[in-house]
C-alpha positions as CSV (number, residue, x, y, z in Angstrom):
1,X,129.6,356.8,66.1
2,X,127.6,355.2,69.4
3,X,127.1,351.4,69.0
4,X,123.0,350.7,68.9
5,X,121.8,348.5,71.6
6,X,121.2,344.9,70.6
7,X,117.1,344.1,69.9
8,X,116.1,340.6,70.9
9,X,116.4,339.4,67.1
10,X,120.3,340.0,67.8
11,X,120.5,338.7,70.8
12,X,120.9,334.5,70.9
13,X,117.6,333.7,72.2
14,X,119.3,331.3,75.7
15,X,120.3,335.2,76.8
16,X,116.8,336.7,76.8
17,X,116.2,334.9,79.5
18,X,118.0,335.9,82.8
19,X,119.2,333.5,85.6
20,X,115.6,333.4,87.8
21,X,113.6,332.6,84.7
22,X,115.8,329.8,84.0
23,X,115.8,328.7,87.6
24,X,111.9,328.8,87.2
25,X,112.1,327.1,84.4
26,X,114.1,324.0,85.3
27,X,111.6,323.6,88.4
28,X,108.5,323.6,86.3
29,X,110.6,321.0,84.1
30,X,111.2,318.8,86.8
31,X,107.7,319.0,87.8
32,X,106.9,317.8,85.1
33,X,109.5,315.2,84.8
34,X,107.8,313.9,88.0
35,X,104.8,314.1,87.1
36,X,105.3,311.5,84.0
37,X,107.9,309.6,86.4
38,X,104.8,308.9,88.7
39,X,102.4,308.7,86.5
40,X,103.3,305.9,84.8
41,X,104.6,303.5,87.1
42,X,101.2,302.1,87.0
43,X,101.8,300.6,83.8
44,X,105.1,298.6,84.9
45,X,103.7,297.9,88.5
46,X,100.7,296.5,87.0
47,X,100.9,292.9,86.5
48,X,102.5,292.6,90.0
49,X,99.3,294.3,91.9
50,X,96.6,292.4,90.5
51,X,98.6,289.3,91.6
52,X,99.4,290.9,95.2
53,X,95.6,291.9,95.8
54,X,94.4,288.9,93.5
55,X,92.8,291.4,90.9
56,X,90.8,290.4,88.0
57,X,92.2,292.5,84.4
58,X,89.7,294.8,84.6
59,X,90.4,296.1,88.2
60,X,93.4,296.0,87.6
61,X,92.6,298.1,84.0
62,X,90.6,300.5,86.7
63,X,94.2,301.4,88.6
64,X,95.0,302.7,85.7
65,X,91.8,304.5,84.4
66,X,91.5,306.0,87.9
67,X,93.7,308.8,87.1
68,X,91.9,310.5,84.3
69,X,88.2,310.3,86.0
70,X,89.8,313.0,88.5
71,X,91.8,315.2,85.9
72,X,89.1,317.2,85.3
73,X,88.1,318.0,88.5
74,X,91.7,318.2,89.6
75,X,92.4,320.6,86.7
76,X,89.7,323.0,87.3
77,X,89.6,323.0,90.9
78,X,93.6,323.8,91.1
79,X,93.6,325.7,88.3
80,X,90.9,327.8,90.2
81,X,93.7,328.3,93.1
82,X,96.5,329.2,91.2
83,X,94.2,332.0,89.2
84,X,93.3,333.3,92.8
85,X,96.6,332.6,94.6
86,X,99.8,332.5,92.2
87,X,101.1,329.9,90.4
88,X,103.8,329.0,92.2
89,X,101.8,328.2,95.5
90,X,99.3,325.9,93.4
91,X,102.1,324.0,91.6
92,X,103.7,323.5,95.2
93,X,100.5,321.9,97.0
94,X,100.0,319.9,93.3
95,X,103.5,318.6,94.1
96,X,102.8,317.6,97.9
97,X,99.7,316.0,96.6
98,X,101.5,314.3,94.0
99,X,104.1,312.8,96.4
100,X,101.7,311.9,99.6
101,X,99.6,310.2,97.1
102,X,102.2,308.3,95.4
103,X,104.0,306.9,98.8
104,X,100.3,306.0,100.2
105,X,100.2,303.9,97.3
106,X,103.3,302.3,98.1
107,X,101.6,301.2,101.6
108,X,98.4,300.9,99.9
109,X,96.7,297.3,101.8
110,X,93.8,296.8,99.2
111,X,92.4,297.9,96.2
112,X,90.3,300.1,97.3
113,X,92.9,302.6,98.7
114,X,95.3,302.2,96.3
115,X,92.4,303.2,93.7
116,X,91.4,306.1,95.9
117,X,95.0,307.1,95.5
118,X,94.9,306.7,92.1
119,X,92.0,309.3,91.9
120,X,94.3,311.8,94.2
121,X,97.2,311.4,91.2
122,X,94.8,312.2,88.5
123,X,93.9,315.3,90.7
124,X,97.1,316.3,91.4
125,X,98.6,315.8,88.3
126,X,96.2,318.3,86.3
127,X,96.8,320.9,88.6
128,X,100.4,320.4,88.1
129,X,100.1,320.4,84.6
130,X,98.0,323.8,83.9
131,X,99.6,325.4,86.4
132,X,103.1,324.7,85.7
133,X,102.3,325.8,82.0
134,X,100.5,328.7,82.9
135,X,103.5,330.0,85.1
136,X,106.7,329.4,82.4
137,X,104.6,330.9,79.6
138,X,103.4,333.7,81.6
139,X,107.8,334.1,82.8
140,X,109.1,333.9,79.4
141,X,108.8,336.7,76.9
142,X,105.8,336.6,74.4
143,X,107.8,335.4,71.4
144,X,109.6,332.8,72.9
145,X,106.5,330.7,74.5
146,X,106.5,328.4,72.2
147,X,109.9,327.4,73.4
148,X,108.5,327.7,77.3
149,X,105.9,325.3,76.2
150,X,107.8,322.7,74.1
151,X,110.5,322.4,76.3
152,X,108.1,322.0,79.2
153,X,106.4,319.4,78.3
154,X,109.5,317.4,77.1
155,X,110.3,317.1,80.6
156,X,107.1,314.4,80.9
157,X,108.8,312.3,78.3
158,X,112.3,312.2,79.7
159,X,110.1,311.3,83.0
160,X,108.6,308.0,81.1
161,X,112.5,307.2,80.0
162,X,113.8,307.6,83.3
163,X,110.9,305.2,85.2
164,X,110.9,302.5,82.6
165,X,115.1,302.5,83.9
166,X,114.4,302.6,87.3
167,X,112.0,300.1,86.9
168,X,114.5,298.1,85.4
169,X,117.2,298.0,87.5
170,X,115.3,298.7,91.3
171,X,112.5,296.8,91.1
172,X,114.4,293.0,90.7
173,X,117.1,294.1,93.2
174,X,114.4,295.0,96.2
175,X,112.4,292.3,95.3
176,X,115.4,289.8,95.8
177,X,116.4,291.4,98.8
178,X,112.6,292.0,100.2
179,X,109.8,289.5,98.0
180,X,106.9,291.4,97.2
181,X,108.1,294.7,98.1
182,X,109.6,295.6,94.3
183,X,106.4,297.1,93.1
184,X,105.8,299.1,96.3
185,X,109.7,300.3,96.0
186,X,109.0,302.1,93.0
187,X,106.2,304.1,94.0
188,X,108.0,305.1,96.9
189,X,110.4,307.0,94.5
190,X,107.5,309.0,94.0
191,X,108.6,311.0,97.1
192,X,111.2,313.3,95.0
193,X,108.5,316.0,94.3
194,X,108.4,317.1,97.4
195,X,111.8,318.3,97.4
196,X,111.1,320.2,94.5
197,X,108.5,321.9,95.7
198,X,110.3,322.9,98.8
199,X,112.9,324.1,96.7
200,X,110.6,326.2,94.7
201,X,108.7,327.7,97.9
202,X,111.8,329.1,98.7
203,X,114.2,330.0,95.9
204,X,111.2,331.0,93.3
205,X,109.4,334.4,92.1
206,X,106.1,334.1,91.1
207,X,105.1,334.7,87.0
208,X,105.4,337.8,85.9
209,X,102.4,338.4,83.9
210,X,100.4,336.8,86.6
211,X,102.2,339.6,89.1
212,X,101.3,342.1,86.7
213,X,97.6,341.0,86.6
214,X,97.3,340.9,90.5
215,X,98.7,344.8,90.3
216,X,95.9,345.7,88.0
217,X,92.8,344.1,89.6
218,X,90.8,346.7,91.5
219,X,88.5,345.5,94.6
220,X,85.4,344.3,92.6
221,X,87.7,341.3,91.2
222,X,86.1,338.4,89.0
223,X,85.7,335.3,91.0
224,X,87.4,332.8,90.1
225,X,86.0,329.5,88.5
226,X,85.7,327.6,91.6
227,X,83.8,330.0,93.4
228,X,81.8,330.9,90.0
229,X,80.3,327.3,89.9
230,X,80.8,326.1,93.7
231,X,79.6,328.8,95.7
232,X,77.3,330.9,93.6
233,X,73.2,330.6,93.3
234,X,73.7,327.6,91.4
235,X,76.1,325.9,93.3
236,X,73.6,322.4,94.8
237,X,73.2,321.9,90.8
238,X,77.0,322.2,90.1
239,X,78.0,319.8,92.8
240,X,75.5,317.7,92.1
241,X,76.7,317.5,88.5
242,X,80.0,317.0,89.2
243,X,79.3,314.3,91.7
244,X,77.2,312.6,89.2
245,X,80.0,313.2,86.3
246,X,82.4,311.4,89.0
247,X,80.4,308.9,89.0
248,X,79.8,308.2,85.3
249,X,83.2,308.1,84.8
250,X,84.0,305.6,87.6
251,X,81.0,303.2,86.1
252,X,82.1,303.8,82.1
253,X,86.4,303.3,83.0
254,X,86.4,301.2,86.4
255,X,83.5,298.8,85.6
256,X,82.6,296.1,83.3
257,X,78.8,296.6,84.3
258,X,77.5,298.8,81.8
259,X,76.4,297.6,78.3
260,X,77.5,299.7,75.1
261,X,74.2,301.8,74.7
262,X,74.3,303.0,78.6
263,X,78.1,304.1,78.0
264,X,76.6,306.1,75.1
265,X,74.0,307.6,77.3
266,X,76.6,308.4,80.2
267,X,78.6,310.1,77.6
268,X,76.1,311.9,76.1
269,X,75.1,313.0,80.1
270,X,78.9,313.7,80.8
271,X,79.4,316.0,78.1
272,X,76.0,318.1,78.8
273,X,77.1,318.6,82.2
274,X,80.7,320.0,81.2
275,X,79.3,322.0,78.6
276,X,77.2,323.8,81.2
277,X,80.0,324.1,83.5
278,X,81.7,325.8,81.0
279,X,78.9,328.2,80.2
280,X,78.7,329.3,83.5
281,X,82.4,329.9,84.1
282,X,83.1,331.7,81.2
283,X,78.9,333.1,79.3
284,X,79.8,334.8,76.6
285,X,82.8,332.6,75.2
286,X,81.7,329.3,76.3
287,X,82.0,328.3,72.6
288,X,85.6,328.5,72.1
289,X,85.9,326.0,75.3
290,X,84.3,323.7,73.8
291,X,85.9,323.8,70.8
292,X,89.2,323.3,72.9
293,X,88.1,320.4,74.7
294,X,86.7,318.6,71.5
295,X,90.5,319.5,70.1
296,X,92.2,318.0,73.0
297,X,89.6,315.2,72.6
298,X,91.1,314.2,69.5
299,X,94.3,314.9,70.1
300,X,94.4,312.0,72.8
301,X,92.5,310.1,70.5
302,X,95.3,309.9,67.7
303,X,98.1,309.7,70.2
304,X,96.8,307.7,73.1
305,X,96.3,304.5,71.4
306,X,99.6,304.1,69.8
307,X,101.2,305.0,73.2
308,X,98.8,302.3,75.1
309,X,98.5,299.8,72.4
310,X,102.1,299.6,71.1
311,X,104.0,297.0,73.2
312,X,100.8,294.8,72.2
313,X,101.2,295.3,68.9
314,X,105.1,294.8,68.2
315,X,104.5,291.3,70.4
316,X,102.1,290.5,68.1
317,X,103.7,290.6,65.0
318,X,107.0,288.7,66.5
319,X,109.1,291.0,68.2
320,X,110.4,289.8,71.5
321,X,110.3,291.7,75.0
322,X,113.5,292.7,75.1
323,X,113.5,294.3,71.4
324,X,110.1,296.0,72.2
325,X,111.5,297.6,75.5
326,X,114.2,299.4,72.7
327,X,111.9,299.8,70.4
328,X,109.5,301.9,73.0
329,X,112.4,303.6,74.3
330,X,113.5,304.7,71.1
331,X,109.7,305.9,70.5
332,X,110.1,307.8,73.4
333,X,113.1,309.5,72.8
334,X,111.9,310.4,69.9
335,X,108.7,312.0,71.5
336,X,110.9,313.7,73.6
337,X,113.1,315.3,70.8
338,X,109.6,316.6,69.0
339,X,109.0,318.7,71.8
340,X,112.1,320.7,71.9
341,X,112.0,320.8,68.1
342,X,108.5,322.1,68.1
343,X,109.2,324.8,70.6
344,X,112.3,326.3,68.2
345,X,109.6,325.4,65.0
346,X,106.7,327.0,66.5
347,X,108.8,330.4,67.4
348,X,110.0,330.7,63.8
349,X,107.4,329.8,62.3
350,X,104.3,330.3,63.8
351,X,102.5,327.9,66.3
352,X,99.6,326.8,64.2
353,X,101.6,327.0,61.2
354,X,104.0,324.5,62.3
355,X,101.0,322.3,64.2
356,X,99.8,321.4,60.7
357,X,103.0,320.5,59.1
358,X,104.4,318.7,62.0
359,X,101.0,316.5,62.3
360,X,100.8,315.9,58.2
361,X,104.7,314.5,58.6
362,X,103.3,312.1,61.1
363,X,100.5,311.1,60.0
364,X,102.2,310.3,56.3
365,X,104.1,307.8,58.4
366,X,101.3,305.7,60.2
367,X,100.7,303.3,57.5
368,X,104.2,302.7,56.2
369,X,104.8,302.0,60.0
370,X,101.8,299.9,60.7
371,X,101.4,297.7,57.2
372,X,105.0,296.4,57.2
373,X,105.9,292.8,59.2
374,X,108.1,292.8,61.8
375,X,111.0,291.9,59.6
376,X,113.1,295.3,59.5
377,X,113.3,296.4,63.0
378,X,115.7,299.2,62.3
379,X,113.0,300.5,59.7
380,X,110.2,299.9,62.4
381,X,112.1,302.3,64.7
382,X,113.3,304.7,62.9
383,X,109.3,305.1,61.7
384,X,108.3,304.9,65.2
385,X,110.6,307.7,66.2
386,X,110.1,310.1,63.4
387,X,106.2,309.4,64.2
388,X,106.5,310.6,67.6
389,X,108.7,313.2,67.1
390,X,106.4,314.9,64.9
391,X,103.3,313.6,66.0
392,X,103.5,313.5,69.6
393,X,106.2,315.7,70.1
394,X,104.2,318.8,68.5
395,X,101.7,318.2,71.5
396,X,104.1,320.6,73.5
397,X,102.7,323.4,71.7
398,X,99.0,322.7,73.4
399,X,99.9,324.8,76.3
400,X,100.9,327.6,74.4
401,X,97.6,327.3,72.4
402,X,95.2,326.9,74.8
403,X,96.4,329.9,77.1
404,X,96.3,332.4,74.2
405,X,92.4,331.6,74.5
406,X,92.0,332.9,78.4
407,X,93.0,335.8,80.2
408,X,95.0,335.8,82.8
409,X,92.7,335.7,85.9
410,X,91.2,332.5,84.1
411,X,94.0,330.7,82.2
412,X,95.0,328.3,84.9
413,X,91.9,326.9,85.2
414,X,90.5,327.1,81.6
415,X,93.7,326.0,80.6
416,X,93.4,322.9,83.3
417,X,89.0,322.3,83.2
418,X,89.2,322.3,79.2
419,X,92.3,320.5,78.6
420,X,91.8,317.8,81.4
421,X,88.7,317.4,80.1
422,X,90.2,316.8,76.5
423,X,92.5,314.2,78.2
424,X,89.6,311.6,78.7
425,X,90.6,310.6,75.1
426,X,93.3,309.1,76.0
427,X,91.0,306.7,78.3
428,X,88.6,305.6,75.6
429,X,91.1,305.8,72.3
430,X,93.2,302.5,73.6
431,X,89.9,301.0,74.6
432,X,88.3,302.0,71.0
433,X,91.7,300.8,69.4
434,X,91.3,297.1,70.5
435,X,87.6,297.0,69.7
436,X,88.5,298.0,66.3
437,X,91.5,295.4,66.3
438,X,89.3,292.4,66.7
439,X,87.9,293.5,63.1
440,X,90.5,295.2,61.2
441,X,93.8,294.2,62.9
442,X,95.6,295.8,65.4
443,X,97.9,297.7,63.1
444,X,95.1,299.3,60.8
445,X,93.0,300.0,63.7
446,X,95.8,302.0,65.5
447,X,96.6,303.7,62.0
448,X,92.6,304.7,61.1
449,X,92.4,306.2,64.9
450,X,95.8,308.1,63.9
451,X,94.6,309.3,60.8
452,X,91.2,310.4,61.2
453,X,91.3,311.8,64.5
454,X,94.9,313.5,63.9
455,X,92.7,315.0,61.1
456,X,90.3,317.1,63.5
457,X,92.9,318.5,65.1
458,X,94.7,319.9,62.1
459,X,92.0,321.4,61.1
460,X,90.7,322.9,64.3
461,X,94.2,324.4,64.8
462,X,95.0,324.8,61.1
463,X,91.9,327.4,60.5
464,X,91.7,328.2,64.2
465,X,88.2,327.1,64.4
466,X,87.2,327.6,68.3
467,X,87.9,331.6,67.4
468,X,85.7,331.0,64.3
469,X,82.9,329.7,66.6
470,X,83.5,332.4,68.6
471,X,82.9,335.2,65.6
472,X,79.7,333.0,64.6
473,X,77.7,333.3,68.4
474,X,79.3,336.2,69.6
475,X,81.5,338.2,67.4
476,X,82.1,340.9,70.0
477,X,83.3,338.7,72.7
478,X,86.7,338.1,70.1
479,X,90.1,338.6,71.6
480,X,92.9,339.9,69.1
481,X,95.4,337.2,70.8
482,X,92.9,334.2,70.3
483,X,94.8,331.5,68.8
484,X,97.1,334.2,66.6
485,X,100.9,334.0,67.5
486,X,101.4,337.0,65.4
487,X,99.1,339.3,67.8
488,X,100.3,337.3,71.0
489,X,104.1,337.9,69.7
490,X,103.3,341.7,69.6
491,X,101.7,342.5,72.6
């Protein structure tokens, strides 16, 4: 009697995966790991560059906002080149950009340049981000992207882990040796991702489903979404719009000149103007984009003021700096584990499935966490920790969910416009978070924002709502694979 051939069920799911996809793999990762390595140094570099170029706070608050007023522009507009030229290329110039940009801030000789470098980060890191996601899901098979996208996305908290060390231990020991040269030091780490992306021009394939794409196009391709809103009839309008959105942003995160109700007005103007983008890039589904971005909206906005506001909030209810550098860490670590958990969770259970349980474990822990003193620091960590493992952690599924949305020819850059887009919640949620503060307290501002916004996105994911939007203004524009892992899993 012949033995039957192994299906994939048998087979231990490391072994489905042969040694170039894993090779692809751990280049995306470190990507990634980079990309939080870099992009975070702001935050430990900070108080030492508003004394170096005699800053005020809220210039030196703009260094850091800087980053997500080019995301989106960043996102689409690489995202556009990697859905024209391959993945692999666009991850490669996202790296280089990434790099130049951080060693230029490392030089930087006023503000001014080292927030126009800023601005190139932001860029550079949302064209890393969609198209490194875009190329592991579309290399590993169908039922194992939630694992691609979980354990991608882990890499960006090992990356925060590994800079708030490095900060540690360089910065004081090249600012002994060289005064005023330990911030700069640290950015001029930021030089490793070129060597990644070297590596990855010339030991890497390209994606496969992206390969198998390009075969299939005939001569009368689509353009892709930088060409649809940049060169087309309306193209004066578009740039005009996105120079104006640039703009908005730059006033509403990078100035302390605009009252409340013009920041409501500029808001109000800003998300017009990306709704109409959308529209045009994508006519008959524009819906389920902006369903997306109001998803990713919230998701910042429950996760991006805990992250921001945290180290504030431990020193104020009596926890020294050295006990809140081990408390974050062991946050982190725990947002790190949640991403590789939600990867295996998501594949065995089902993506939006697990999204909901994961974020109701979470969220039942944000008032425990944030009513108690500061009395029980092994209780405040291990909440912390089990808080962002579930809570944050499940965020590594967001790839995964957003691509099963857009096509092929489109996913980098709907994938990057929509979810970069998304990402300027985690600009105004810490800002929101300590305007609620000076009423409520710190603590129960961060847990309301956790709560209530951690809310939306269950239900958006939960009941798959941008494909219920979709069915309501235009049934037959409908894709089988939107938002389904059971469809996506058997194609």
């Amino acid at each position: 009697m012949t033995a039957q051939p192994k299906t994939t069920t048998q087979v231990p799911w490391w072994r489905q995966l042969d040694r170039t996809k894993w090779k692809a793999f751990f280049a995306a990762w470190l990507g990634v790991v980079l990309d939080g390595y870099d992009y975070v140094l702001i935050s430990f570099a900070l108080a030492e560059i508003i004394r170096t170029f005699d800053l005020t706070l809220v210039q030196g608050a703009s260094l850091v906002s800087a980053a997500f007023i080019s995301r989106w522009i960043g996102g689409l507009m690489l995202g556009a080149f990697g859905d024209r030229f391959g993945r692999r290329p666009a991850m490669i110039v996202s790296m280089g950009l990434f790099a130049v940009a951080s060693v230029a801030m490392a030089f930087a000789p006023s503000y001014a340049l080292f927030f126009l470098f800023r601005l190139i980060v932001g860029f550079a890191m949302a064209g890393e981000y969609s198209t490194s996601a875009t190329y592991v899901i579309e290399s590993w098979p169908k039922h194992m992207r939630n694992k691609a996208s979980g354990f991608l996305l882990s890499g960006f908290a090992f990356g925060v882990i590994l800079a708030a060390q490095v900060d540690k231990y360089l910065t004081p020991a090249v600012e002994a040796w060289h005064p005023g040269w330990g911030w700069r030091a640290l950015f001029l780490t930021g030089i490793a991702p070129i060597f990644v992306a070297l590596y990855m021009r010339r030991n890497l394939p390209e994606a496969d489903e992206w390969e198998q794409a390009k075969r299939e196009r005939t001569r009368d391709r689509e353009p892709d979404a930088f060409h649809v809103l940049f060169s087309g009839k309306r193209r004066i309008l578009n740039i005009l719009g996105a120079v104006v959105a640039s703009v908005a942003l730059m006033f509403i995160f990078a100035t302390d000149l605009v009252p409340g109700w013009a920041i409501a007005v500029l808001a109000v103007m800003l998300a017009a103007i990306f709704i109409i983008f959308i529209a045009q890039f994508d006519p008959k589904r524009w819906i389920i984009g902006v369903a997306i971005m109001v998803t990713i909206f919230a998701s910042f906005m429950y996760t991006w003021p805990i992250q921001g506001l945290l180290p504030t909030y431990l020193e104020g209810v009596g926890y020294d700096p050295g006990a809140v550098n081990n408390i974050v860490t062991f946050a982190g670590l725990g947002n790190a584990i949640g991403y590789i958990v939600a990867g295996f969770a998501g594949d065995a259970i089902g993506m939006r499935r697990w999204y909901v349980i994961s974020l109701f474990i979470s969220q039942t822990l944000v008032f425990p966490l944030f009513i108690q003193g500061s009395e029980f620091v092994i209780l405040v960590s291990a909440l912390l920790f089990f808080n962002q493992m579930f809570g944050q952690g499940v965020s590594g599924l967001l790839p995964k969910w957003v691509a099963s949305y857009f096509p092929v020819e489109r996913r980098a850059a709907g994938l990057g416009f929509c979810y970069n887009v998304g990402a300027l919640g985690g600009a105004v949620g810490p800002f929101l978070g300590a305007n609620l503060a000076n009423t409520y307290g710190l603590g129960m501002a961060l847990a309301v924002l956790s709560v209530g916004f951690a809310l939306i996105v269950i239900l958006s994911i939960g009941l798959n709502v941008p494909r219920r939007l979709q069915s309501l203004v235009n049934r037959d524009a409908v894709r089988p694979e939107d938002g389904n892992d059971e469809i996506v899993d058997q194609a």
